[in-house]
Structures are given as structure tokens and as C-alpha cells.
C-alpha positions in Angstrom: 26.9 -1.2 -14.0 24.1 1.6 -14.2 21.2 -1.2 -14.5 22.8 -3.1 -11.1 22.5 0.1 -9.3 19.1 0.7 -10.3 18.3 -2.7 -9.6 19.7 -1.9 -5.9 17.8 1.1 -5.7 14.4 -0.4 -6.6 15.3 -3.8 -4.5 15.6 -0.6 -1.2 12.4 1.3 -2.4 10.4 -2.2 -2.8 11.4 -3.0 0.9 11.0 0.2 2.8 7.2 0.1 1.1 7.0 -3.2 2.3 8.3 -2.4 5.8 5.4 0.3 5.7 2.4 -1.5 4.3 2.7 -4.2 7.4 4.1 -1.5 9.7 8.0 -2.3 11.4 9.9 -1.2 14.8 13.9 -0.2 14.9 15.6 1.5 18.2 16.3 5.1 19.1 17.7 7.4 21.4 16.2 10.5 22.8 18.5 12.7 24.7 17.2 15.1 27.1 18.5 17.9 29.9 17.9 17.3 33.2 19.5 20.0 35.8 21.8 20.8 33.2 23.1 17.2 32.5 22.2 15.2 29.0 20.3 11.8 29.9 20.4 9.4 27.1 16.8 7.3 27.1 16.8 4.6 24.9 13.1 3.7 23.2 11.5 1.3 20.4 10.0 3.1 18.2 6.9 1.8 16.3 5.2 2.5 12.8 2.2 0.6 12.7 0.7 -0.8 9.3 -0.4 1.7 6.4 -3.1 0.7 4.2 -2.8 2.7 1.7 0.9 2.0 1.2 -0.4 -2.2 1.3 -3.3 -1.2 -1.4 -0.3 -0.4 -3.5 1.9 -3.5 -2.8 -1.2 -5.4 -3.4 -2.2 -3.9 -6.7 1.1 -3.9 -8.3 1.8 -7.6 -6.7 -1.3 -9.5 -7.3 -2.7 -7.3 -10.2 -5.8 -10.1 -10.9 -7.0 -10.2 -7.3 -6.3 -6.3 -6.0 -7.2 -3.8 -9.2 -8.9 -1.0 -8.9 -10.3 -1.8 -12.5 -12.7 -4.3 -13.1 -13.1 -5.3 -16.4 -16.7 -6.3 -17.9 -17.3 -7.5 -21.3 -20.7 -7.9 -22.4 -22.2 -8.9 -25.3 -26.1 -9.0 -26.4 -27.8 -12.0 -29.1 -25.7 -12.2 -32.0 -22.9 -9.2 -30.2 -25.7 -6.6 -30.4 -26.6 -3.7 -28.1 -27.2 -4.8 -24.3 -29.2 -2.7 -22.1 -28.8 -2.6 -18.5 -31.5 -1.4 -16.3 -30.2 0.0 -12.7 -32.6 0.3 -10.0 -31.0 3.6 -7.4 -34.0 3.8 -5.4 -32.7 1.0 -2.7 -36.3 -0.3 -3.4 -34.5 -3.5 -4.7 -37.5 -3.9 -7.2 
């Protein structure tokens, strides 16, 4: 019974990060005084897309293509020492 409601639980947290990585709409009500009488104004309101929260659907999703990590395995003549020579001058040379 514990592991269905966790189940539930993740299943809501899984959408609403969802919902906010491609952004989502839902309808509200403002109410405000006008000479003394309330004056209820009905309105859409927006959330447009977060990247940061579709960064993290993406990495945990599609691990291979959206990491932050990028594995490199290199290996020299016979799996000895490689040396890699980097060139930070922007001279390209």
C-alpha cells in the first residue's frame, strides 16, 4: 500500500515538472473593489516553458543524448600514456 502511494506521488511530481519544462495554462479568477462592490474577472493564466526544469527531464529521460558528462576513453600504442596538446591562444595553430 506504501509503494502505490509513492508511486502516486512520483507519477504527480513527474507531471507537474513536465507541465513546467514545456510551460502550461489553467484559469483563474481575480476579484477586485470597485466603489465598494467585488467584481469577479476571470483570466488565463500562462507559465511559459522553463529550461532549466526541461534540462532535467531531458537528462534523467534520455540519459545517452542529454548528460552533462561526457565520457572519453583513450588509450595510447600498446594502452600507454597519451598526451594531448591544447592550443588556448584561438590561433587555431
Amino acid at each position: 500500500m506504501l509503494n502505490a502511494g509513492k508511486m502516486v506521488a512520483d507519477a504527480e511530481v513527474a507531471n507537474s515538472l513536465y507541465r513546467r519544462a514545456v510551460g502550461y495554462r489553467h484559469k483563474a479568477t481575480k476579484i477586485f473593489l470597485h466603489e465598494g462592490k467585488p467584481v469577479i474577472v476571470p483570466y488565463t493564466e500562462v507559465y511559459a516553458p522553463d529550461t532549466a526544469a526541461a534540462g532535467l527531464w531531458l537528462r534523467n529521460r534520455q540519459r545517452d543524448l542529454w548528460r552533462d558528462k561526457v565520457d572519453v576513453d583513450l588509450k595510447g600504442k600498446g594502452n600507454g600514456r597519451v598526451t594531448i596538446t591544447m592550443d588556448m591562444s584561438g590561433n587555431g595553430g
